[in-house]
N, C-alpha and C positions, 0 to 999 in steps of 0.2 A: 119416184119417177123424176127424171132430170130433166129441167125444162132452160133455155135460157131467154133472158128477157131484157130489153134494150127498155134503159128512162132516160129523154130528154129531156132539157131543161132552158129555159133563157129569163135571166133575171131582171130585175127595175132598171141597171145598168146599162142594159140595152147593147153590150161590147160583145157579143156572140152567142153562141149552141153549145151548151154541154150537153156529151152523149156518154153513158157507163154501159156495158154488155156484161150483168152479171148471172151467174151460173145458181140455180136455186134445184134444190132435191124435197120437191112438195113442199112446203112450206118454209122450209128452211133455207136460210141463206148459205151457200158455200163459195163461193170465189168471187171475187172480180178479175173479169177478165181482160179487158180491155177499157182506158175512157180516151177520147177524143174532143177536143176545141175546137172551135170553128167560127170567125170572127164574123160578122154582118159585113157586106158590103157598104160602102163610106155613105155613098146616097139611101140606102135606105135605113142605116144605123140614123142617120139624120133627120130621117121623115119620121122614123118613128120616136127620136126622142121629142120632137117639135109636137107629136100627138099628146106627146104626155106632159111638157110644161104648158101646154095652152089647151083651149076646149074647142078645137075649130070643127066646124062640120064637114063631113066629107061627102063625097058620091059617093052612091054604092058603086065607080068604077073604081074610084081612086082606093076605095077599102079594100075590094077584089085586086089589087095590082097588089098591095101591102101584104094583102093573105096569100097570095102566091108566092109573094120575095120570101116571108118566113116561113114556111112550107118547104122551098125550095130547098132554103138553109138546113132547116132541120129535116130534110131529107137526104142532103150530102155529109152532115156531121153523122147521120146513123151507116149511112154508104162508106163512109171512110172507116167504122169502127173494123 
């Protein structure tokens, strides 16, 4: 049965969204179809690496604004695929 399935990805680097649309027949891999880049926004590429060389605390709003930026992200890089 052919099924296609979209894997996103954002590394330690924090520089964007990778998105791949590949093509599987049951368990088996058969194509890639499609991949797409998709860089972060300047300010929040910045927030979030600022999260990761320091241990600061955050609001749960300020956490909730960050999960929606990268949400957001990786909802346009699977849109563009």
């Amino acid at each position: 049965m052919r099924a296609l399935y979209i894997g996103i990805m954002s590394g330690t680097s924090m520089d964007g969204v990778d998105a791949a649309l590949c093509e599987f027949d049951g368990l088996i891999f058969r194509k890639l179809l499609a991949t797409h880049t998709l860089q972060y926004e300047a300010a929040l590429r910045e927030r979030l690496l600022h999260l990761q060389r320091r241990d600061p605390t955050l609001t749960l709003r300020e956490f909730a604004e960050l999960d929606q930026g990268v949400a957001r992200t990786f909802a346009a890089t699977a849109d563009a695929l």
